[in-house]
Structures are given as structure tokens and as C-alpha cells.
C-alpha positions in Angstrom: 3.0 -53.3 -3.6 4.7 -50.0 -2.9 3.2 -47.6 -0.4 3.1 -43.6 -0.7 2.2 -41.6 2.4 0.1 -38.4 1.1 -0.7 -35.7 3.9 -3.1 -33.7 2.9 -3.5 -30.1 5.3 -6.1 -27.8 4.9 -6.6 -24.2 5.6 -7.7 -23.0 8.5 -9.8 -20.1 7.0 -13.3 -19.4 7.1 -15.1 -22.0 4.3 -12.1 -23.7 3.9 -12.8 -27.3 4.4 -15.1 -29.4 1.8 -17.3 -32.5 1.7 -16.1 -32.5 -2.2 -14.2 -35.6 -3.3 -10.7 -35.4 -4.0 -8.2 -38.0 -6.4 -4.7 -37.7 -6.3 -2.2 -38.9 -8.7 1.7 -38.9 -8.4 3.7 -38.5 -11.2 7.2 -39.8 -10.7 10.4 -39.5 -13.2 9.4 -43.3 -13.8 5.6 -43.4 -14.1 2.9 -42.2 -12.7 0.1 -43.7 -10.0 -3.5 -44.6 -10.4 -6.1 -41.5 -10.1 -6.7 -42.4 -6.3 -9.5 -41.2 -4.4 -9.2 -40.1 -0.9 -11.1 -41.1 1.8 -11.3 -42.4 5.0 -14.6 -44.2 5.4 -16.5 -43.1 8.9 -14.4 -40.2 8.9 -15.0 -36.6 7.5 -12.0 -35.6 5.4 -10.8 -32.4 4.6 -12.9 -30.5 7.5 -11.1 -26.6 7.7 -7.5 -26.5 10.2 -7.0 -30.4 9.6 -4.2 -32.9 8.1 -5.2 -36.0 6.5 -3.2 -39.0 5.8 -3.7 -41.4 3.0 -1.9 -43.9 1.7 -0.8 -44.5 -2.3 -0.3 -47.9 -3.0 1.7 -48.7 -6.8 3.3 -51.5 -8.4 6.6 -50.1 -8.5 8.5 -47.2 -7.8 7.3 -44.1 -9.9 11.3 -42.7 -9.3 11.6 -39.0 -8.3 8.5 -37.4 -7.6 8.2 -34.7 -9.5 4.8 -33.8 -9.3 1.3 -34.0 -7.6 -1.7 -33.6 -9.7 -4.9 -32.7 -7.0 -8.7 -33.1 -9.2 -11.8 -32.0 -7.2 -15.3 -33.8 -8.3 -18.8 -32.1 -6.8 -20.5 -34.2 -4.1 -23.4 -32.3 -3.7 -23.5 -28.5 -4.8 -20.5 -26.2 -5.0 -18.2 -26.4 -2.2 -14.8 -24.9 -2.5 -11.9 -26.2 -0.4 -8.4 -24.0 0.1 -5.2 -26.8 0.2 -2.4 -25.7 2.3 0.1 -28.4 1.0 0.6 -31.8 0.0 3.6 -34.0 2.0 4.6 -37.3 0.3 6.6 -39.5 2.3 8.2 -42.4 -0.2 8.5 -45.8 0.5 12.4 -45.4 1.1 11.5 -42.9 4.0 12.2 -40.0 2.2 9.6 -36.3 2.4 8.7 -34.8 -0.5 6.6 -31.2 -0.2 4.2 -29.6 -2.3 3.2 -26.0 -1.5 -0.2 -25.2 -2.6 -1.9 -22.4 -0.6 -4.8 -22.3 -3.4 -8.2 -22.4 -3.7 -9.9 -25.3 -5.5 -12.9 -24.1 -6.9 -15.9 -26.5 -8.4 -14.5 -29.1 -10.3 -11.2 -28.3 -10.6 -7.5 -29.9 -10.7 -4.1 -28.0 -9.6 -0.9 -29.6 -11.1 1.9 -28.7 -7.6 5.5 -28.8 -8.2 7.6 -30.0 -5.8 8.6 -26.8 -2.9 12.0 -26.7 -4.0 12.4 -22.9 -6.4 13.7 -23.5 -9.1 14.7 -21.0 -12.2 13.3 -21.9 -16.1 17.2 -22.5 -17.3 17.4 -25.0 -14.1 14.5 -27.4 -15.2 15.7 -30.2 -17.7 13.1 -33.0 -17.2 10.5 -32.8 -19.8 7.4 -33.2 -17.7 7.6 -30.6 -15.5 8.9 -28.0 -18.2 5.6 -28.5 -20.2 4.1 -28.1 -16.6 5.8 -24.7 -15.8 4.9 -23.9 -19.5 1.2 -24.7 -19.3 0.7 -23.3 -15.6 1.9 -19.5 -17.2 -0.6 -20.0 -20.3 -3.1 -20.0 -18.1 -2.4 -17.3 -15.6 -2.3 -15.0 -18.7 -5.5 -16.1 -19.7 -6.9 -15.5 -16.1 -4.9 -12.6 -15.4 -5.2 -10.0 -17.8 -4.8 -6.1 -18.2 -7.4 -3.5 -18.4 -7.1 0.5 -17.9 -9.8 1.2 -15.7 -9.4 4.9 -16.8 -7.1 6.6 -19.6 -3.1 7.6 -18.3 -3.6 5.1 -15.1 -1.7 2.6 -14.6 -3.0 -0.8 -16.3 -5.0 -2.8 -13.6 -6.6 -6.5 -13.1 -9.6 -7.6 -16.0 -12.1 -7.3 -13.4 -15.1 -4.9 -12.7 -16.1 -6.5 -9.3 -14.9 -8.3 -6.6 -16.8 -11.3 -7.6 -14.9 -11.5 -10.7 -11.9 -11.9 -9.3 -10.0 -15.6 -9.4 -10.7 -17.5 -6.1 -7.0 -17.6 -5.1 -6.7 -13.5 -4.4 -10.1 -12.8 -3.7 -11.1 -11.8 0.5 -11.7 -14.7 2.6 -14.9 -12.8 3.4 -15.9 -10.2 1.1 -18.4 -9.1 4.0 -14.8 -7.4 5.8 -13.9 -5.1 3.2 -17.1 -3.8 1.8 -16.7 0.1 2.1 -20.1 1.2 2.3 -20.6 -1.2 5.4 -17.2 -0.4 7.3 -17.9 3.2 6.9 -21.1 3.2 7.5 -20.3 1.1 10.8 -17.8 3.3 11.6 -19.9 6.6 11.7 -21.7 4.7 13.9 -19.5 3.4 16.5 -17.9 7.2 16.5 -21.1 8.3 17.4 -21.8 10.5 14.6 -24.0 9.2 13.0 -26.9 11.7 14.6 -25.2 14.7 12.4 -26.2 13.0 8.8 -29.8 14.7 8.8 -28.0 18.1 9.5 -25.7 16.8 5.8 -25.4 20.7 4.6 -25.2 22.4 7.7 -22.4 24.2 9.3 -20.6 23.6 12.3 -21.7 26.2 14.8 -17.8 27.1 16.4 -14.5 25.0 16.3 -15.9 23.4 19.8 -18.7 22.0 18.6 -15.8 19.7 16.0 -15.3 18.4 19.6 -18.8 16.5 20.1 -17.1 14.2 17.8 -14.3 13.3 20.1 -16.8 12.3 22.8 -16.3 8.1 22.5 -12.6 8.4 21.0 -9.8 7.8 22.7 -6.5 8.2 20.9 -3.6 10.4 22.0 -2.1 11.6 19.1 -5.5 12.9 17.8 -6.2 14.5 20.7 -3.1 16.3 21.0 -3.7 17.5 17.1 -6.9 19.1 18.3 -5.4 21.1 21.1 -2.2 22.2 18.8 -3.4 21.8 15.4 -3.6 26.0 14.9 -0.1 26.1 16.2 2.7 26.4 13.4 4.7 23.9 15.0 2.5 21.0 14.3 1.5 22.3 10.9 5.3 22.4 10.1 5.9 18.8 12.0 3.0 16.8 9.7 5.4 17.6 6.7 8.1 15.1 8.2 5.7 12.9 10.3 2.0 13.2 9.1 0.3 11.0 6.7 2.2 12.6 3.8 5.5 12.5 4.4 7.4 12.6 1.1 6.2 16.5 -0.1 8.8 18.7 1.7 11.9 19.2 -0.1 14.8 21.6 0.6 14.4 24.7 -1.1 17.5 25.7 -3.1 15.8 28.6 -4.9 13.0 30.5 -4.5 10.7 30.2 -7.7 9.6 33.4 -9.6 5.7 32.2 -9.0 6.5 32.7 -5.2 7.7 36.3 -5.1 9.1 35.7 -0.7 11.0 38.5 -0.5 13.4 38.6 2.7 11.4 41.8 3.7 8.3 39.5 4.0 10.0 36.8 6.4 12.7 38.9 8.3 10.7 38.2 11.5 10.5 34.6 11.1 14.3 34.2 10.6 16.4 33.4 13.5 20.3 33.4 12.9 20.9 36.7 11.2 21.0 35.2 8.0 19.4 37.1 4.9 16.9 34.7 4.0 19.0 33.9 0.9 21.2 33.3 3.0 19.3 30.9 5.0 18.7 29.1 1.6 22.8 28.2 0.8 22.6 27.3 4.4 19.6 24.8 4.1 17.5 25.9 6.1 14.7 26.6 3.9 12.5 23.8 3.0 9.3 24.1 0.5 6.0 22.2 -0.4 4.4 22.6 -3.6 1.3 21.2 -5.3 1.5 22.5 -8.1 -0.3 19.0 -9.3 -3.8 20.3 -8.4 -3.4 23.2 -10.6 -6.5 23.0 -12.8 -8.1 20.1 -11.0 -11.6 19.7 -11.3 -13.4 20.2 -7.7 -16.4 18.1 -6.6 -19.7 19.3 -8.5 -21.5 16.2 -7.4 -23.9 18.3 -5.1 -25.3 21.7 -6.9 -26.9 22.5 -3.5 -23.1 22.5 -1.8 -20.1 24.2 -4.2 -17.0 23.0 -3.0 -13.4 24.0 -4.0 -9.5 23.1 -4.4 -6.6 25.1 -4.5 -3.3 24.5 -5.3 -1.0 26.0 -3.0 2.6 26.9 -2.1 4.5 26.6 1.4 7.6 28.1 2.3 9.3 26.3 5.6 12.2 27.2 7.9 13.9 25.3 10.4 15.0 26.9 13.7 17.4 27.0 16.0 15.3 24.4 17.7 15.2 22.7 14.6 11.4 22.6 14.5 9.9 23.5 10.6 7.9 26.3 10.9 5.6 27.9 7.8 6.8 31.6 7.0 4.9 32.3 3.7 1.7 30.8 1.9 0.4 31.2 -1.2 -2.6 29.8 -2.7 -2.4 30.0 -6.4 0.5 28.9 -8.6 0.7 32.0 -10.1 1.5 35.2 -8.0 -0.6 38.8 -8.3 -3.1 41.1 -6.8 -5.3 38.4 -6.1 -2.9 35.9 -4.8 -1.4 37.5 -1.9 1.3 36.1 -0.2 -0.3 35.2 3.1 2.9 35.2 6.7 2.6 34.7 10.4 2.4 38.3 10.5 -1.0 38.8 9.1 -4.1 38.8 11.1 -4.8 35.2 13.1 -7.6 34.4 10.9 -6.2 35.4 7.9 -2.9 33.4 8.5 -5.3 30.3 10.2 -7.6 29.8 7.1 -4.2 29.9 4.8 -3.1 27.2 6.5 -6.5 25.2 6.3 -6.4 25.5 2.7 -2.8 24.0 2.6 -3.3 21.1 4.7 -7.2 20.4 2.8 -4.4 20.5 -0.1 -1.9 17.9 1.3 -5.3 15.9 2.3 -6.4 15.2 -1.3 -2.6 14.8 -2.4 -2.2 12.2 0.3 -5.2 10.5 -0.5 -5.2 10.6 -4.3 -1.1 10.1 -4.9 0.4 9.1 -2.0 -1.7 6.4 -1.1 -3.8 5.4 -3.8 -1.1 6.1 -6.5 1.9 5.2 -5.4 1.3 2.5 -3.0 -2.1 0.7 -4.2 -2.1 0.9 -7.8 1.5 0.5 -8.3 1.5 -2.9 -6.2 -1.5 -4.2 -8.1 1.1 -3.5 -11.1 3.3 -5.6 -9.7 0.9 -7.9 -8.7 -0.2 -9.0 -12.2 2.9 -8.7 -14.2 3.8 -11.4 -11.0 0.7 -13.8 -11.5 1.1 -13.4 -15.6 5.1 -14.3 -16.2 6.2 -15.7 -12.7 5.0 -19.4 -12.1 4.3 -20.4 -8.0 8.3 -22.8 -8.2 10.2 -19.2 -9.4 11.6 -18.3 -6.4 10.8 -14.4 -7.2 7.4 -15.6 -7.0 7.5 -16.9 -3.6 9.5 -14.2 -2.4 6.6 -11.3 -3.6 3.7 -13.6 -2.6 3.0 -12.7 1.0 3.4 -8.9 -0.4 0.5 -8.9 -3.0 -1.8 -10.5 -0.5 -5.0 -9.1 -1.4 -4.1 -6.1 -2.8 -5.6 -6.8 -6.1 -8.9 -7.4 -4.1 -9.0 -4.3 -2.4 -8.1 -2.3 -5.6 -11.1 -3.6 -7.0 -13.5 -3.4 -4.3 -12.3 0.3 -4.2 -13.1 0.4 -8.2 -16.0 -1.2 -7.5 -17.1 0.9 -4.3 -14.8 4.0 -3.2 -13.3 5.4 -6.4 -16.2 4.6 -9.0 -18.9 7.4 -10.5 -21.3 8.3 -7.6 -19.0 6.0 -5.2 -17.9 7.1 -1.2 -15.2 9.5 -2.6 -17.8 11.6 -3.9 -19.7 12.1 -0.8 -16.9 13.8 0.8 -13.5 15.2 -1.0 -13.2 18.0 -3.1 -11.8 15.7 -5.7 -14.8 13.3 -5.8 -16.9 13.8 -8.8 -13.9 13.1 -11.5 -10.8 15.1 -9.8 -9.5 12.6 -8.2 -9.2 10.4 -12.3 -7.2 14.0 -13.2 -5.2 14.2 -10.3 -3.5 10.8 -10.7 -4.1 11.4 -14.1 -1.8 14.6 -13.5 0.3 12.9 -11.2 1.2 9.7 -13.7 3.6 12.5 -15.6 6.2 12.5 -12.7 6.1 9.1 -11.6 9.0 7.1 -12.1 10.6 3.9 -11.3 13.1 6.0 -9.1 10.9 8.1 -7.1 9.7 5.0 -5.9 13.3 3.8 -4.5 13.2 5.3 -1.0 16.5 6.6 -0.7 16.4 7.8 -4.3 13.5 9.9 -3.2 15.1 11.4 -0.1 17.9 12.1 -1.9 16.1 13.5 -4.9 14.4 15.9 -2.0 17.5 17.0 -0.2 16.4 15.5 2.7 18.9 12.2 2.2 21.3 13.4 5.4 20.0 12.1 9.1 21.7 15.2 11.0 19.7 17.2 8.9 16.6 17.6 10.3 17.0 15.2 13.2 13.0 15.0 14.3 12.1 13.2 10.2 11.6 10.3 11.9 10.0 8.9 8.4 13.0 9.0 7.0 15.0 7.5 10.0 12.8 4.8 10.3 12.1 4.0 6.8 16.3 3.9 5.9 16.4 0.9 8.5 13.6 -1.1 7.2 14.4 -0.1 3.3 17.9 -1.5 4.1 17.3 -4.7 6.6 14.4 -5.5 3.6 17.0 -5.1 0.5 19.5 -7.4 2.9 16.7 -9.9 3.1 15.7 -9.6 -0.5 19.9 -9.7 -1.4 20.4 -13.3 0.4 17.3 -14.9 -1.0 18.3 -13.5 -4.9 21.9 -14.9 -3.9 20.5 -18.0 -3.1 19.2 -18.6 -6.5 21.0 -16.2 -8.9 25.0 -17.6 -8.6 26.3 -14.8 -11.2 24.8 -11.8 -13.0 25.0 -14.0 -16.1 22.1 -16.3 -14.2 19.9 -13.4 -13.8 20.4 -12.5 -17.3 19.3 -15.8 -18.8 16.2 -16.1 -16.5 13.7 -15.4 -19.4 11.0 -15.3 -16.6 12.0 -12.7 -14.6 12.9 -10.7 -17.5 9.4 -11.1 -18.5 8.0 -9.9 -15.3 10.1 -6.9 -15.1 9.1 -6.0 -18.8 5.3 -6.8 -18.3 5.6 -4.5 -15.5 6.6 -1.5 -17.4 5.3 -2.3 -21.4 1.8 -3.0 -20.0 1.8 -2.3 -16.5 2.9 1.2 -16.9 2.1 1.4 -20.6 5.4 2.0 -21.6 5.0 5.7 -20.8 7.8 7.4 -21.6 8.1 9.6 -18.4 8.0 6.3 -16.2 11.6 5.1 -16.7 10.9 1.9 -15.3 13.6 -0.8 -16.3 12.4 -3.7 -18.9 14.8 -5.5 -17.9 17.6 -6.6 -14.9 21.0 -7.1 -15.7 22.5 -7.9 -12.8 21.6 -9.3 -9.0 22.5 -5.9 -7.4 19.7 -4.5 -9.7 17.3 -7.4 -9.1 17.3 -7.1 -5.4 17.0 -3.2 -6.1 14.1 -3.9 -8.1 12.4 -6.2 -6.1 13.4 -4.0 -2.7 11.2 -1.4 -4.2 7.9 -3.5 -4.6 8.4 -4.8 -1.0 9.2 -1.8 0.6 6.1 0.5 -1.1 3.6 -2.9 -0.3 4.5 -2.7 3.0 6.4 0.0 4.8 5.3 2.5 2.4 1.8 1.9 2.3 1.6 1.5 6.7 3.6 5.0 7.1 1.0 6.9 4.9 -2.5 4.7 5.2 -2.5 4.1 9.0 -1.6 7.2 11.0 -4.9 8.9 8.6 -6.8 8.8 12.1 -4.4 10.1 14.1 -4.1 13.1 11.9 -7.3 13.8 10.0 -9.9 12.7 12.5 -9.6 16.3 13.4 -11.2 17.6 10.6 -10.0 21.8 10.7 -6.4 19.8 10.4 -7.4 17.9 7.6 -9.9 19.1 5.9 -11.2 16.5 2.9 -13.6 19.7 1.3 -13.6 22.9 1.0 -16.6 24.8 0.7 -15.5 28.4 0.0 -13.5 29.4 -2.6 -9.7 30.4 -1.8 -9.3 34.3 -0.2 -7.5 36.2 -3.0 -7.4 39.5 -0.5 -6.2 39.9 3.5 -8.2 40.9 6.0 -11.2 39.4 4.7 -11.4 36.4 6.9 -12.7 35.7 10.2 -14.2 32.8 12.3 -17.4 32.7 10.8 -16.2 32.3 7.0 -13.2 28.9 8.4 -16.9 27.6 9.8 -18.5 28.1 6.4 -15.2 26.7 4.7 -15.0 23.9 6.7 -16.7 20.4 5.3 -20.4 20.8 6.6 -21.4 18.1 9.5 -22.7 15.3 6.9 -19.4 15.6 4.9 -17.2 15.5 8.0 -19.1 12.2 9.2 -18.4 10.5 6.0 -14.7 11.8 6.2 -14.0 10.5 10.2 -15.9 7.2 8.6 -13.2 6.8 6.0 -10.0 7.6 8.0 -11.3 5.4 11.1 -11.9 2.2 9.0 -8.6 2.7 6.9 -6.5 3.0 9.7 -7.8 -0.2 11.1 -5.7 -3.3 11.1 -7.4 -6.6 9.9 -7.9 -9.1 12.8 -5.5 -11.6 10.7 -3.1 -9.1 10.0 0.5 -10.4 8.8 3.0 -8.3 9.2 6.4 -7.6 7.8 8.7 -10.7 7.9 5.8 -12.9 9.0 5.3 -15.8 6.4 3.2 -18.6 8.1 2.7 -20.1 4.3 6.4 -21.8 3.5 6.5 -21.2 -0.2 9.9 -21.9 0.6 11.2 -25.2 1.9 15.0 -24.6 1.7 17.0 -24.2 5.2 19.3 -21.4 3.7 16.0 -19.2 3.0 14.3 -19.8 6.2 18.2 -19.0 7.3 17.4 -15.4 5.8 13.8 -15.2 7.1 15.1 -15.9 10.6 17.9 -13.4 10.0 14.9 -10.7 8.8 13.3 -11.0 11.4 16.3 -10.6 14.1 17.1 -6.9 12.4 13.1 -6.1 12.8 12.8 -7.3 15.8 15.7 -4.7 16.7 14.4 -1.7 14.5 11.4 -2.1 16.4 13.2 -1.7 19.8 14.8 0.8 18.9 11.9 2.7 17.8 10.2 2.2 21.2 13.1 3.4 23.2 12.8 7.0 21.2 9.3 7.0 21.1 8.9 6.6 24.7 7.7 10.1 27.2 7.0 11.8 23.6 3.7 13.7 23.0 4.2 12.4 19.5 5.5 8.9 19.1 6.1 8.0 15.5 5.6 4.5 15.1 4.1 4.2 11.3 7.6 2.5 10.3 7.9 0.5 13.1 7.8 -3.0 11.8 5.6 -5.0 14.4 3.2 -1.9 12.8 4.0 -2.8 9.2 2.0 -5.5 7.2 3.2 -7.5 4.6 0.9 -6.2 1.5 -1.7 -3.3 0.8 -4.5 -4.9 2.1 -6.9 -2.0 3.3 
């Protein structure tokens, strides 16, 4: 008799072990071995953190093992058990390892490939072709496509979290319920005693303060000293939570009428301020997007009210971007007056309030939940549906889809649903927030989501430019150190551009991505198809990048800049001023979100800008999908250039009143996963 060696490891997450019984077989080029069961008698197998050894005894050699079928049986009622990996050591010494990293729910069986990646014009033994073909069949069957609402982006066939498949739900679904974490939240912040006063005002801009009284963060308590200063409204542009809505102004538009008359004060080198425009020193924010956006109607009791204003920036001598002209419709006229520095304090105050409670719902709505949640879930699916777990692509995006499909749909399910959080506190709730993205779906393409694409598109591409935009900085190392990484592992695999060309597979993910994914709407651009490596590791650099570094530099400084709610504010409860002079302290109180509102709005930005206790972050991969030396090679290598962005990042940051660290990657997980 010849003897197999099969260790068996099991994950060390909550509810991970079982009392189930489990049968292996192994299925060899030759033959295949008896179903086996495996057990060790006196001794609890398969308990959660431990590796098991067993051994496989056959007749005769069953050749190359090829594959590892795993079949779960009940023992007494439903017990799931997660398998990190199988190891099979043969009887001529030799290791054989089979990733799992799956959930085995009821009675179930998983077919494991050997760890070795392999490409669908690479396989030539029959078995595990029909294997690689039957695994996809069913991931299309389990992962399918629904549009949660009409123009979004398609999403997972799933209306709760429940519903989900095992292997991509929450280890605890307990840590991401909304209602719970916010409702926590309120509480630890202390704030919780304001929720009887819901529809009430706030008394003066102190009494915002009580909030503060248990919080201890720096950067939001430098915000509430400076927040009314133009300095820090013009810094949030290149450094807040919504970094990517400046661009360089190259003309002013006739729906802006800023005459040089208007900003002469402002201006600081002598320069005509068309001048200052060929010079580039004139930089603009529009959001135009909210135009004709539905505000929140979800309370009769409380009207509330969006705008959808323009922002005309200069840079100094000091290179600090200072505001210099604000208007609040998109259309200019009597009753859109162009709103400067000049004007009265309150006047010029509550025009900037409007445009920062504007940037809030863009950043929330777009920014975040647009372009960094619901794309990735994209990606995600098209992944699950057309990639099998031996495609190397597929190990490579794995660690950077963690969860994210979960989330997504406890937010569908919680946050972003009819009657849901949203609703209680942003002027969007109520149905704006489905028009904005909705709106915003009409300018999203494949290329605004390619970093330097973007800055470049945004005449913000040069360094020396504007020398304090540290999210551009930062975000050109990591988008380059992650398409290096994502270049040697496609290398690896892909000799030519002919192999990428005849890898049906990942032609099919990259065309489910955009013919379903993205509907195939015209305005999207997204490829359908990869011709060569250099546009594969493109391609791939751009899921990566927005799962991780993206999504960290706008999701988890929202505390830091929004917890002080005049600088952020997520409703607005009077309409626009269309006339000067008008406004004073009394109506930025009654404009202000009332005390119920702003409790449910510190809530939210406190529990998304926390980081999960098993938080992985960028370049971390404790699950080896991979097995090959030359990939760990390039993991290793990965990690070296984060480990040195991040250096450098604390060097600058260090004796500065407002370190930037969003893009630092020891602050950078791997996937969306809040």
C-alpha cells in the first residue's frame, strides 16, 4: 500500500471550525483514491486555527495529483467549516498544495486545483479542463447581475446580506450592521442626549462644541478653530475627503460672469485676472451635477435644500488656494449674485457653507459610493462569474474584493434603501442621492478612473504645481509601485501580447465588466477587451488602486473633516440666499442641520472612518493564492516600495498642523470593506 499525507488547516475565524464529517478523495493523472473519511478517533478534528494530518492509503500510485475533491456530510445540525488549504505530501516525498480559503456550507463538496495559476490555453489534461469548465458554470449561476436601480451600475442578485454566498459574506454580520454602529457611535460621542431635541436648532456655533467634549482628534479640532478661514476651505480641495473636484481653470465660463473688477483685491502678482488664468493660477470647482437634484422631502415638518454651486480658486504667492468668487446657481442673474471675500462676513461665511454642504453630498454620493464601492463590486462579479480561483488574475484581485460585495449590500439593504440612514440626515436622502449617481453615471468613464489620467484630465498632472496636493503626491507613488507590482505578476504569466490575447477568460472578465457591469453605456468607454500586457496591467492597476488607495484617501479622513458639522454640513435647511446682505448669524444657525440630524451625521462619519479590528492592508496577503517563488518575489518587492512610501510620508508629515496620511500605505486596506 501507498501512503498520501493530507494536511488539512482551518481558519482561524470566528465559527470556523466544525464537528461535520469530512471525505477526501485524490484524483491523480492515473486514478483516483477511495472517498476517505477523516478522522482521528479521541481527537476533535477540524476545531477553528488548527492543522490536521491524515493519512491516504491506495493501491498504487494515482500519478500527478491534479486534484483534491473535499465533501462535507451533517453530523448533527448545520455547522459550517471555512478550509484554509489542503497540503498533500506523495509517497515519493514530494508537496503538493491546494488553496481553498472557502466556506463549506451544509452538505457541500469543493473540487481544489492544485496552487499552481495556470491560464485556460495552458491546461491540456482533460480532467481538470472539465473542472475549470464546470467550476465557472456555477459561479454564473451563483453570481448573477441585477440593477438595483435604473442608469446604476449592474450589482450582485441579492437583496440582503443573508442572501449572499457564504464565501463573501462578513465573518460576523453583527460588525457591519449600520443601524447598530451608528447608533453606537452617537453614543460613545456622547450625543446621543440631543436626539429628543431632533428639529431644534443649535443655539450659537459654540454650542457645535458640546459635541467635541469626549473627542480627541487633532485634525478635527484644528478644523473647528480654522474652518471659517479661506485657507482651509481652499486647502480641503487638495486634501479633504474630496480631493479629485478642483481643476485648473483655463476659461472662465459665461454662467460665472467673474469679472477682474470683482477679484482685483484678491489677486496678488499684478496680473489681470485673465492673466492669472494663462498663468495657471486659477483653479475652479463646479457641481454642476446637483443641478436639478431632488432635496430630502422625507420630513414635511423640516424642508431641507441643495444647491448646486460654482467656486472660483486662486493660488498665491504662498501657494495656498484661496476662494475669490462663489456662486450658487448654475445659471447667473439678479437672483444669483456672485458672492467675494469682500462682501459682508456673514454673507461671504454662509456662501461658503453652502459650497462645502455641496462638496459633502458629492463626496458622499460620487466619490465614495460611486466611484469607489459600486464600481469595485463591478469588478467584483465580472471576477467571481468569468475568472476561476487557478487564473492567476483571480488571485491577484482576490484580497481586493474582500467584502466589498457584502458591504454594498448591507448598505442596499440598510444605508441607501427607501426610509434607510441616508434619509435621516443628507439633503439627498429621500431619492437624490438614486439621481445624483444617476446624474453622475453620464461622465463616468473607464479613464477618469486611471489616476493619472484624472490628474491630467484636471490640469493638476505637474508636482511643482501646486506643491501642498499632497493627494496627488502620494497617490502617484502608490498608483505607480501598485501598476509595478501588478506588471511582474501579469509578466509572470502573460509571456507575449499574443498570450494575453488568446486568454478567453480574461477577455471575458474584461467584457462582462463593461457589457453588463456597466451596461454597455455608451458614455462609459470601458475596454471589452485587452490586447496587450501593458493594457492588462493598466487595466487591472485601476481596480486595485480605486479598491484600495482610492477608497482609504476619500472614506477615512470623513471624521477628520466633517465631524465639524458648519464645515461639512450633510443638510441644509434654508434655501440658498439669492440677494447680499441678507444673512447673518441667526439664519447659518437656522441653515445649519438641526441637533437630531447632526447626531446622525457625526454617527455616520465616526463609524466609516473606523478601521476593522482585522484590517488588511495594502500588500498584505496572509491567504497564498499564490504558491510560486517568483510571485512571492514581487509581493516581497511590493512591499519594500510601501514600506518606503510610507517613510517618506511620515518624514513630511511630521511638526505639521495637517499631516496628510490618507495615502499612506500602512493607512491603506486592501479592498472596500466599510
Amino acid at each position: 500500500m501507498l501512503s498520501y499525507t493530507v494536511t488539512v488547516s482551518t481558519g482561524s475565524q470566528w465559527f470556523a471550525g466544525t464537528d461535520d464529517y469530512i471525505y477526501i478523495t485524490l484524483v491523480g493523472t492515473e486514478q483516483c483514491s477511495e472517498r476517505t473519511l477523516l478522522d482521528k478517533p479521541l481527537y476533535n478534528d477540524f476545531e477553528r486555527g488548527a492543522v490536521d494530518s491524515y493519512d491516504v492509503r491506495v493501491g498504487e500510485s494515482l500519478g500527478e495529483i491534479v486534484l483534491v475533491k473535499i465533501e462535507k456530510k451533517k453530523y448533527w445540525v448545520r455547522d459550517d467549516w471555512f478550509c484554509r488549504y489542503i497540503s498533500v505530501k506523495t509517497p515519493g516525498g514530494e508537496y503538493v498544495e491546494f488553496p481553498c480559503f472557502r466556506w463549506l456550507v451544509g452538505d457541500n463538496e469543493v473540487v481544489l486545483r492544485d496552487g499552481r495559476a495556470r491560464l485556460p490555453q495552458h491546461d491540456k489534461i482533460s480532467v481538470v479542463k472539465r473542472h475549470r469548465q464546470r467550476e465557472l458554470e456555477l459561479r454564473r449561476k451563483t453570481y448573477r447581475w441585477k440593477e438595483w436601480q435604473p442608469g446604476f451600475p449592474m450589482s450582485i442578485d441579492a437583496n440582503r446580506h443573508k442572501d449572499l454566498p457564504r464565501d463573501i459574506q462578513f465573518d460576523s454580520e453583527k460588525g457591519v450592521d449600520f443601524v447598530l454602529n451608528y447608533t453606537k457611535a452617537i453614543e460613545n460621542l456622547c450625543v446621543n442626549n440631543f436626539m429628543h431635541m431632533f428639529q431644534s436648532s443649535w443655539r450659537d456655533l459654540a454650542d457645535f462644541e458640546g459635541i467635541f467634549l469626549r473627542i480627541k482628534n487633532t485634525i478635527s479640532e484644528y478644523v473647528m478653530r480654522h474652518w471659517k478661514e479661506d485657507f482651509m476651505f481652499g486647502y480641503q480641495f487638495l486634501n479633504g475627503c474630496n480631493p479629485v473636484v478642483i481643476r485648473k481653470c483655463l476659461k472662465i465660463p459665461d454662467k460665472f460672469p467673474v469679472t477682474h473688477e470683482m477679484v482685483a483685491v484678491c489677486l496678488e502678482r499684478e496680473l489681470t485676472l485673465e492673466q492669472e488664468i494663462e498663468a495657471g493660477n486659477v483653479y475652479m470647482v463646479d457641481y454642476e451635477v446637483l443641478d436639478g437634484i431632488k432635496a430630502n422631502d422625507t420630513d414635511p415638518c423640516t424642508p431641507q435644500y441643495l444647491a448646486a454651486p460654482m467656486c472660483l480658486l486662486y493660488k498665491n504667492m504662498q501657494n495656498k488656494i484661496l476662494p475669490i468668487a462663489i456662486q450658487l446657481k448654475q445659471t447667473s442673474g439678479e437672483d444669483s449674485p456672485i458672492f467675494l471675500p469682500t462682501d459682508s462676513e456673514y454673507d461671504w461665511l454662509l456662501a461658503k457653507i453652502w459650497v462645502r454642504s455641496s462638496d459633502f453630498q458629492h463626496h458622499q454620493t460620487i466619490t465614495h459610493l460611486l466611484r469607489t464601492h459600486l464600481m469595485t463590486e463591478v469588478f467584483a462579479v465580472a471576477m467571481y462569474r468569468q475568472l476561476p480561483a487557478v487564473h492567476p488574475v483571480y488571485k491577484l484581485l482576490i484580497p481586493h474584493v474582500r467584502f466589498t460585495i457584502a458591504i454594498n449590500t448591507k448598505a442596499r439593504e440598510e444605508l441607501i434603501c427607501e426610509c434607510g440612514i441616508f434619509d435621516k440626515a443628507n439633503g439627498t436622502g429621500g431619492g437624490g442621492h438614486v439621481q445624483l449617481i444617476q446624474s453622475a453615471m453620464k461622465s463616468l468613464t473607464f479613464r477618469t478612473l486611471c489616476f493619472p489620467d484624472n490628474m491630467k484630465a484636471r490640469g493638476l498632472d505637474k508636482k511643482g504645481e501646486v506643491p501642498t496636493y499632497f493627494y496627488r503626491d502620494d497617490g502617484y507613488r502608490v498608483w505607480e509601485a501598485t501598476k509595478s507590482f501588478v506588471s511582474d505578476v501579469v509578466n509572470i504569466y502573460y509571456a507575449d501580447d499574443e498570450v494575453v490575447q488568446e486568454d478567453e477568460e480574461i477577455q471575458g472578465f474584461v467584457k462582462d465588466a463593461c457589457s453588463f457591469g456597466m451596461q454597455d453605456f455608451d458614455q462609459c468607454e470601458f475596454p471589452k477587451s485587452v490586447k496587450t500586457r501593458e493594457e492588462l496591467t493598466e487595466y487591472l492597476t485601476v481596480v486595485i488602486f480605486n479598491a484600495s488607495a482610492q477608497h482609504a484617501a476619500v472614506n477615512f479622513g470623513q471624521y477628520d473633516w466633517c465631524s465639524w458639522i458648519p464645515n461639512a454640513p450633510s443638510t441644509m435647511r434654508q434655501p440658498p440666499p439669492t440677494k447680499k446682505g441678507l444673512a447673518d448669524m441667526r439664519l447659518i444657525l437656522e441653515s445649519l442641520p438641526d441637533r437630531g440630524r447632526s447626531s446622525w451625521h457625526l454617527g455616520a462619519v465616526w463609524a466609516l472612518s473606523q478601521y476593522q479590528d482585522t484590517e488588511l492592508y495594502l500588500g498584505m496577503y496572509p491567504e497564498e493564492h499564490f504558491i510560486e517563488k517568483p510571485v512571492k518575489d514581487a509581493m516581497e518587492k511590493f512591499r519594500k516600495q510601501l514600506a518606503e512610501i510610507t517613510s517618506a510620508i511620515k518624514t513630511r508629515n511630521e511638526g505639521k498642523n495637517l499631516p496628510y496620511y490618507n495615502m499612506s500605505p500602512d493607512k491603506i486596506p486592501n479592498s472596500v470593506a466599510v
